[in-house]
NUFI-962562 format. One record per atom (N, C-alpha, C, O): residue number from 0; atom name; residue in one letter; x, y, z. Coordinates in pm, 1 decimal. Layout:
<nodes>
{NUM, "CA", "a", {X, Y, Z}} ...
</nodes>
This chain:
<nodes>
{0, "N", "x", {3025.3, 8395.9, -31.2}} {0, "CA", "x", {3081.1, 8528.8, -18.3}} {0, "C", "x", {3204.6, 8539.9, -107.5}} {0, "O", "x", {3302.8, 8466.4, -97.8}} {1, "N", "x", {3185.1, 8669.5, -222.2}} {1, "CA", "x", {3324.7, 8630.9, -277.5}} {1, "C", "x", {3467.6, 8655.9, -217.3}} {1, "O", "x", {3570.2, 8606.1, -263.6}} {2, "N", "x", {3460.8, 8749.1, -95.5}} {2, "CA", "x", {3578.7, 8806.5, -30.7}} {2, "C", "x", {3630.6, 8675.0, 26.2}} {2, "O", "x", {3752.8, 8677.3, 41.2}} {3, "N", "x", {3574.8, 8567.0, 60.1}} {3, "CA", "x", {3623.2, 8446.3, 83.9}} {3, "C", "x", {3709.6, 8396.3, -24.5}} {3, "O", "x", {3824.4, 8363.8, 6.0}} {4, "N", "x", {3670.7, 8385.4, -147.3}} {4, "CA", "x", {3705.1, 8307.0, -247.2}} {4, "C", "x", {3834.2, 8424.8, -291.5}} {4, "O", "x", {3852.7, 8406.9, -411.9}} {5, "N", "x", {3875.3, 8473.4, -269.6}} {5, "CA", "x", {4005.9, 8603.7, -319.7}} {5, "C", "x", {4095.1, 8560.8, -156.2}} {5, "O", "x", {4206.5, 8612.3, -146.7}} {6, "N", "x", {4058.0, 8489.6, -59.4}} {6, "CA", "x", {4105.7, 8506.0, 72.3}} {6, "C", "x", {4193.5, 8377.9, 42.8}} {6, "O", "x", {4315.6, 8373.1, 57.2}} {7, "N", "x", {4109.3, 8270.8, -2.4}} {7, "CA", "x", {4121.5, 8134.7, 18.8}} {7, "C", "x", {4163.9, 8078.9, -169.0}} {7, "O", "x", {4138.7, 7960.2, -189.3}} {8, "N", "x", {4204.6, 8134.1, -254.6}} {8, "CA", "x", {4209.0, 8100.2, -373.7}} {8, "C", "x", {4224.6, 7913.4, -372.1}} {8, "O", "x", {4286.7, 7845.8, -290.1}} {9, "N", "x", {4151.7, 7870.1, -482.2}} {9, "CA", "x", {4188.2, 7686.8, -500.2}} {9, "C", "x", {4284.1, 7698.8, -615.7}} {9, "O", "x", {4275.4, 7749.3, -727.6}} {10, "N", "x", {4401.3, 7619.4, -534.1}} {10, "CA", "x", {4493.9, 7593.8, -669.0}} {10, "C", "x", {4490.3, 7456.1, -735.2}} {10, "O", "x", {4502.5, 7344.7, -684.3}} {11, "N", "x", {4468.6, 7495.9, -872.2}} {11, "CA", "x", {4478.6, 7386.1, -944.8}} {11, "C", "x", {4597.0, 7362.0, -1024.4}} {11, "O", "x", {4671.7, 7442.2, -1080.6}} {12, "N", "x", {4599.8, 7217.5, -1017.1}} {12, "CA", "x", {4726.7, 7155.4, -1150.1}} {12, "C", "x", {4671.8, 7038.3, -1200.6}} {12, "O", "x", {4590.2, 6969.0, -1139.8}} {13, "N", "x", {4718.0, 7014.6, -1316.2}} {13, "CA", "x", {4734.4, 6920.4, -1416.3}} {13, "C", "x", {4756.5, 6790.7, -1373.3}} {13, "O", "x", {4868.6, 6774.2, -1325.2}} {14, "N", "x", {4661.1, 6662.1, -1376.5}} {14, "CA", "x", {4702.3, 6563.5, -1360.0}} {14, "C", "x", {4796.5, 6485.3, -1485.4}} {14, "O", "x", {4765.6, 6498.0, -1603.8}} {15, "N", "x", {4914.8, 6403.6, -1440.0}} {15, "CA", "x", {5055.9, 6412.0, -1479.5}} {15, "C", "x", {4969.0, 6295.6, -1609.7}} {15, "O", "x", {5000.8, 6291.1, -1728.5}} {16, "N", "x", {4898.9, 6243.0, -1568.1}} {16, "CA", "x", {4872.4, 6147.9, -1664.4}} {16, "C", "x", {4798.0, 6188.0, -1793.5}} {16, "O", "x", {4853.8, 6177.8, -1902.7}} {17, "N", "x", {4654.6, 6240.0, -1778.7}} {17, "CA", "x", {4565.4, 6289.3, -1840.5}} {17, "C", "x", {4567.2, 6446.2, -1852.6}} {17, "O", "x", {4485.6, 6493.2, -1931.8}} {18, "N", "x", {4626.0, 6509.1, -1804.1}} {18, "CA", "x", {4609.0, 6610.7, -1770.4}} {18, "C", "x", {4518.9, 6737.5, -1722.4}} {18, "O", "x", {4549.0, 6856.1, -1709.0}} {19, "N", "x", {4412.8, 6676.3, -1704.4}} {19, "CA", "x", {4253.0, 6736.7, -1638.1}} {19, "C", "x", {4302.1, 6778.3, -1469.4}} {19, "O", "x", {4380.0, 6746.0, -1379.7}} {20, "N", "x", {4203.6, 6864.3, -1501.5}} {20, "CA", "x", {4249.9, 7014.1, -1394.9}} {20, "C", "x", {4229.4, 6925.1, -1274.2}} {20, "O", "x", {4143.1, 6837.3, -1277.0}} {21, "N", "x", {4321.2, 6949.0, -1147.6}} {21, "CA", "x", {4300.8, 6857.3, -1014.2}} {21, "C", "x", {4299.8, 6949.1, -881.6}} {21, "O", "x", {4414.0, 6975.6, -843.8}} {22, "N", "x", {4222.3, 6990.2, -822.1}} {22, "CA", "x", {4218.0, 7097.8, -723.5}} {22, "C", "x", {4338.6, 7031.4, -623.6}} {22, "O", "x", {4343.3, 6914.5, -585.5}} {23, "N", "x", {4447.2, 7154.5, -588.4}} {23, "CA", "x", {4551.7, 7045.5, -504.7}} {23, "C", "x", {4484.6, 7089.4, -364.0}} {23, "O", "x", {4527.9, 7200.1, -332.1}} {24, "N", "x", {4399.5, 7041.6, -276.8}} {24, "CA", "x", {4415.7, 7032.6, -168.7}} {24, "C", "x", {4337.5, 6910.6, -40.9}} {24, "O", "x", {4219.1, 6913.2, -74.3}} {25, "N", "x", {4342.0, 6872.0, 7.1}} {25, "CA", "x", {4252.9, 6787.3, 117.5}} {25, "C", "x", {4164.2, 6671.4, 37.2}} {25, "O", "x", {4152.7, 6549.7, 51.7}} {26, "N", "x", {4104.6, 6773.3, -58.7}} {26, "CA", "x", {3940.1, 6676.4, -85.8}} {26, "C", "x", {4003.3, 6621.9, -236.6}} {26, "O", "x", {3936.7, 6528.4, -280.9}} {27, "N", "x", {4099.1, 6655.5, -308.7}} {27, "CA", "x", {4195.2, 6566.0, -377.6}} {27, "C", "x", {4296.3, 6461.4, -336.6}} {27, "O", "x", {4418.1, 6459.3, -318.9}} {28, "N", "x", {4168.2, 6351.5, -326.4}} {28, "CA", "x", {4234.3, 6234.1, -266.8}} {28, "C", "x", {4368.8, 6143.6, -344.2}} {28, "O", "x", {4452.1, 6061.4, -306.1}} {29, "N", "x", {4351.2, 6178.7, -410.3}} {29, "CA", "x", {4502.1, 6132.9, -549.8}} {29, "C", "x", {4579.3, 6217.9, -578.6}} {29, "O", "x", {4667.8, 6186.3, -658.1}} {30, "N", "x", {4576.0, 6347.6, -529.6}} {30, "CA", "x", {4663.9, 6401.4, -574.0}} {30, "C", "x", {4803.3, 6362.1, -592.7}} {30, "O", "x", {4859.6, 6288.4, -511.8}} {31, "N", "x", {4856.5, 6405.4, -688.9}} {31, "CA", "x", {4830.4, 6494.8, -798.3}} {31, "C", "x", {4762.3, 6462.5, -914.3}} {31, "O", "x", {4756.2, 6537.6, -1011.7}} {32, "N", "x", {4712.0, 6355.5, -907.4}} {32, "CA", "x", {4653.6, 6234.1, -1002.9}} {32, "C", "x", {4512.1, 6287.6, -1007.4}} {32, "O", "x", {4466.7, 6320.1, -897.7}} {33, "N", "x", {4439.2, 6302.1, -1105.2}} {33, "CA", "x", {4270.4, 6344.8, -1097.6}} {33, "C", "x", {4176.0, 6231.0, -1046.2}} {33, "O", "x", {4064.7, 6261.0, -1003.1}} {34, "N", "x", {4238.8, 6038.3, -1051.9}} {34, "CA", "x", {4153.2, 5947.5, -1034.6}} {34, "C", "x", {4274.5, 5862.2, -974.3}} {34, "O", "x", {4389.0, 5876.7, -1017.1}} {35, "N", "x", {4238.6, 5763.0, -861.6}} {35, "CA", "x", {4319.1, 5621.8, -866.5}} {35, "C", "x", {4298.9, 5530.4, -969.3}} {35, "O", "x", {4305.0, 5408.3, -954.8}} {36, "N", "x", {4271.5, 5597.2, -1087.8}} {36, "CA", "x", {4291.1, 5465.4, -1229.5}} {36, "C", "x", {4425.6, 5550.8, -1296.7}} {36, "O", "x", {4516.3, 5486.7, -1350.0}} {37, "N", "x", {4429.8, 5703.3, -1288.9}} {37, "CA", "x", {4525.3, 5794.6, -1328.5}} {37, "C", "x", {4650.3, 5729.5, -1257.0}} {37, "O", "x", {4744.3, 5683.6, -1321.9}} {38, "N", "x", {4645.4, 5728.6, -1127.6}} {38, "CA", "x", {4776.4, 5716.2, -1022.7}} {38, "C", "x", {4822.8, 5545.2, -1043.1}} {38, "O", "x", {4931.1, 5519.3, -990.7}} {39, "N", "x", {4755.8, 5432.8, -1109.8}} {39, "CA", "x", {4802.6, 5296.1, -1109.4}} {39, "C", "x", {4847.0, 5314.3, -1224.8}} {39, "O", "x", {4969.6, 5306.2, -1231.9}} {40, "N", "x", {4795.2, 5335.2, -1315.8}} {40, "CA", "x", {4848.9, 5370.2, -1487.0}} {40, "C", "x", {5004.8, 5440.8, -1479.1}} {40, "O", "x", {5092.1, 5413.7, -1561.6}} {41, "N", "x", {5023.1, 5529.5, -1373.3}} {41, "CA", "x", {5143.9, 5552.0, -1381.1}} {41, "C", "x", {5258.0, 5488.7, -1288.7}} {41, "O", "x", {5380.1, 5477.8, -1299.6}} {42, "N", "x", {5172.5, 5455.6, -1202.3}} {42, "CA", "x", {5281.2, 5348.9, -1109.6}} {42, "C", "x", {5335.8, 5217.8, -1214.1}} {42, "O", "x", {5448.0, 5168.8, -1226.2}} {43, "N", "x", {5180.6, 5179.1, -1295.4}} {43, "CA", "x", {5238.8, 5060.5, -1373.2}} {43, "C", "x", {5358.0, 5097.5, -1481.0}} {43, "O", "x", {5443.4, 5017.2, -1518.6}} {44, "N", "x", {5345.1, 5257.7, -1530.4}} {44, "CA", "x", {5421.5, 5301.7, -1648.8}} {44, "C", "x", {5601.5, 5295.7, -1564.0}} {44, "O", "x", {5706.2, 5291.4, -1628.5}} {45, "N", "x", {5593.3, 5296.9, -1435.0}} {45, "CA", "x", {5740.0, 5307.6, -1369.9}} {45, "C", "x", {5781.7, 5168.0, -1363.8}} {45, "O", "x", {5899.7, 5133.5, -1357.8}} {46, "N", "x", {5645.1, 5059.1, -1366.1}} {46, "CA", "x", {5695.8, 4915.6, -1323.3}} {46, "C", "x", {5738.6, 4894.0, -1447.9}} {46, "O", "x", {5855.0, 4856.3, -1461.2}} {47, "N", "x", {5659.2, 4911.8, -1560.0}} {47, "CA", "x", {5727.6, 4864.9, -1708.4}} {47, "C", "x", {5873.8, 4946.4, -1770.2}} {47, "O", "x", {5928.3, 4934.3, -1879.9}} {48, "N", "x", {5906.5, 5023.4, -1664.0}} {48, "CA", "x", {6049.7, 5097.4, -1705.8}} {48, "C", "x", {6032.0, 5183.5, -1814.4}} {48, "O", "x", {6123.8, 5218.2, -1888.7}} {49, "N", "x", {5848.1, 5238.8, -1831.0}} {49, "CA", "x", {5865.4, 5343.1, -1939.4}} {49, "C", "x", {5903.8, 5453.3, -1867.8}} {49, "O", "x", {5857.0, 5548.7, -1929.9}} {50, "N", "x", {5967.8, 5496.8, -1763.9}} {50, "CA", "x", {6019.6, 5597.7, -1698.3}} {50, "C", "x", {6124.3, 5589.2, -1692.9}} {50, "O", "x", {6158.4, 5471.1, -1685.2}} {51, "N", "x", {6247.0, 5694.2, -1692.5}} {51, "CA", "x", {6383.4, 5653.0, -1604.7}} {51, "C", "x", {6405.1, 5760.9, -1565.9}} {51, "O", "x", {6324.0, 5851.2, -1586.5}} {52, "N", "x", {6531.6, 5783.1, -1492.6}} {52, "CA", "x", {6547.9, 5873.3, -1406.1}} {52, "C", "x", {6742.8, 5913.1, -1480.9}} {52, "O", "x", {6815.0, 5815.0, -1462.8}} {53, "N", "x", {6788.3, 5986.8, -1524.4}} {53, "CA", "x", {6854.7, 5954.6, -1616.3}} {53, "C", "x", {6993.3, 5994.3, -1510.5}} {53, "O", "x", {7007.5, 6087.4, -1431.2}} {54, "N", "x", {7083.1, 5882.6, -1547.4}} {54, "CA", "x", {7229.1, 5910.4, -1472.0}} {54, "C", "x", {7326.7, 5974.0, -1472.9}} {54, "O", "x", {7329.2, 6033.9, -1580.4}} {55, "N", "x", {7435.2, 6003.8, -1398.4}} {55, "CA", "x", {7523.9, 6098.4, -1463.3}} {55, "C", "x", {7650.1, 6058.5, -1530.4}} {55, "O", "x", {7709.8, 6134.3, -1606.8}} {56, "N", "x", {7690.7, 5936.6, -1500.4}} {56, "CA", "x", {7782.2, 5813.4, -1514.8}} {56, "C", "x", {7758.3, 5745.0, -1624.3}} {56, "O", "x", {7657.0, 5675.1, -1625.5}} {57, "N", "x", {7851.2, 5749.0, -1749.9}} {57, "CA", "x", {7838.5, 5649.9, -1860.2}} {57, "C", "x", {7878.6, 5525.4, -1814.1}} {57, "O", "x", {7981.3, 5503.6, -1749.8}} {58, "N", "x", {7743.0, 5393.3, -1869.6}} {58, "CA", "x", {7830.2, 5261.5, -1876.0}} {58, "C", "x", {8005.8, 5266.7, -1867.0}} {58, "O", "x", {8081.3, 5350.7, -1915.8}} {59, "N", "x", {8041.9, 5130.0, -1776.4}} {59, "CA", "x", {8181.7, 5103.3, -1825.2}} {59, "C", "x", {8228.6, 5139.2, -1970.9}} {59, "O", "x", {8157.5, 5138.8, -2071.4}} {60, "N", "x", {8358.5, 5169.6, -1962.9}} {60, "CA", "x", {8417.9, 5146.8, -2090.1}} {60, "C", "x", {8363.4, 5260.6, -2195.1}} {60, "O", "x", {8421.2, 5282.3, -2301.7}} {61, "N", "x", {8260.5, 5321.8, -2158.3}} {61, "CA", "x", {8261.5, 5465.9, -2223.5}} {61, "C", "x", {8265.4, 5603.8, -2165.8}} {61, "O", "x", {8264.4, 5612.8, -2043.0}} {62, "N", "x", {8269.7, 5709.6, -2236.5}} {62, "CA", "x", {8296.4, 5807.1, -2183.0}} {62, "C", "x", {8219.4, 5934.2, -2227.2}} {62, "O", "x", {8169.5, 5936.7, -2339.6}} {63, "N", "x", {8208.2, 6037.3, -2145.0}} {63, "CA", "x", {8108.7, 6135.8, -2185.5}} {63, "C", "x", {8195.9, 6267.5, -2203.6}} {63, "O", "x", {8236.4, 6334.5, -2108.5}} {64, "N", "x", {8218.0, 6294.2, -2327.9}} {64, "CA", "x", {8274.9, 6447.8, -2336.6}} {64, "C", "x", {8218.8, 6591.1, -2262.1}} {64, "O", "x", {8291.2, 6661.1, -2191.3}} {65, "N", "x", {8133.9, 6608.6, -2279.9}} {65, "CA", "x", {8061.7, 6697.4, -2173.3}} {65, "C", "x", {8133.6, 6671.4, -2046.0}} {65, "O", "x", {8191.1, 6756.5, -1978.2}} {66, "N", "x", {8122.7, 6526.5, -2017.6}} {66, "CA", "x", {8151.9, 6541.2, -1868.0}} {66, "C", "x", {8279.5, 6537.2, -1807.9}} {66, "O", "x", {8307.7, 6572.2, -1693.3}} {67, "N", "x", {8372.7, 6480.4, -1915.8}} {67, "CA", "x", {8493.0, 6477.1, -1934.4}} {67, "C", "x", {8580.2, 6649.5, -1914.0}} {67, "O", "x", {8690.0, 6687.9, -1873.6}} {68, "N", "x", {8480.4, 6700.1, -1957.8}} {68, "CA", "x", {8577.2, 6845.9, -1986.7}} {68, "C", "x", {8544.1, 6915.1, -1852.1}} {68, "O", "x", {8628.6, 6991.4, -1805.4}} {69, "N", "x", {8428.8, 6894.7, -1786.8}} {69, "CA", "x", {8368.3, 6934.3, -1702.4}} {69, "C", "x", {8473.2, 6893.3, -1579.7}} {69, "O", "x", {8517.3, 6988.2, -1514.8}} {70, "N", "x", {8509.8, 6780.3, -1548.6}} {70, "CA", "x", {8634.9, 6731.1, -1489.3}} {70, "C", "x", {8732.5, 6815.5, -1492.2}} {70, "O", "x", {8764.9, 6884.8, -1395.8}} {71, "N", "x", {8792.7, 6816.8, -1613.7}} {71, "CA", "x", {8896.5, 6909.2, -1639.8}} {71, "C", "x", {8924.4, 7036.3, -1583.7}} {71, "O", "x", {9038.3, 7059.9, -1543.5}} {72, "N", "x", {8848.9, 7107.3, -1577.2}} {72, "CA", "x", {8844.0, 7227.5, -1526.3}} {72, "C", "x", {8919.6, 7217.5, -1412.4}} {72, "O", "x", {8935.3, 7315.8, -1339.9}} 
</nodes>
């Protein structure tokens, strides 16, 4: 019935790895991942530190102008 399918829309997104369409709900067992070969590939990409999460704090002994002035205020 299409009045179902306008009731109940499937949302899709992008798996982060491959990027192939991933229905987000229930019967997407990986989500957000399209496969569990998608979701280890990126767990491994966090173990090898090709990820970071970036800080707000320069190493000792240096200093960040941006953030410096930002202080200032």
């Amino acid at each position: 019935m299409r009045t179902n399918a306008l009731l109940n829309p499937m949302k899709s997104v992008a798996c982060p790895r491959c990027q192939k369409p991933v229905v987000w709900g229930p019967e997407s067992k990986f989500r957000p991942f399209c496969s569990e070969r998608c979701k280890l590939m990126d767990l491994g990409a966090w173990a090898n530190e090709e990820y970071r999460i970036a800080n707000a704090t320069p190493p000792d002994g240096e200093s960040d102008p941006a953030l410096d002035a930002f202080r200032q205020q």
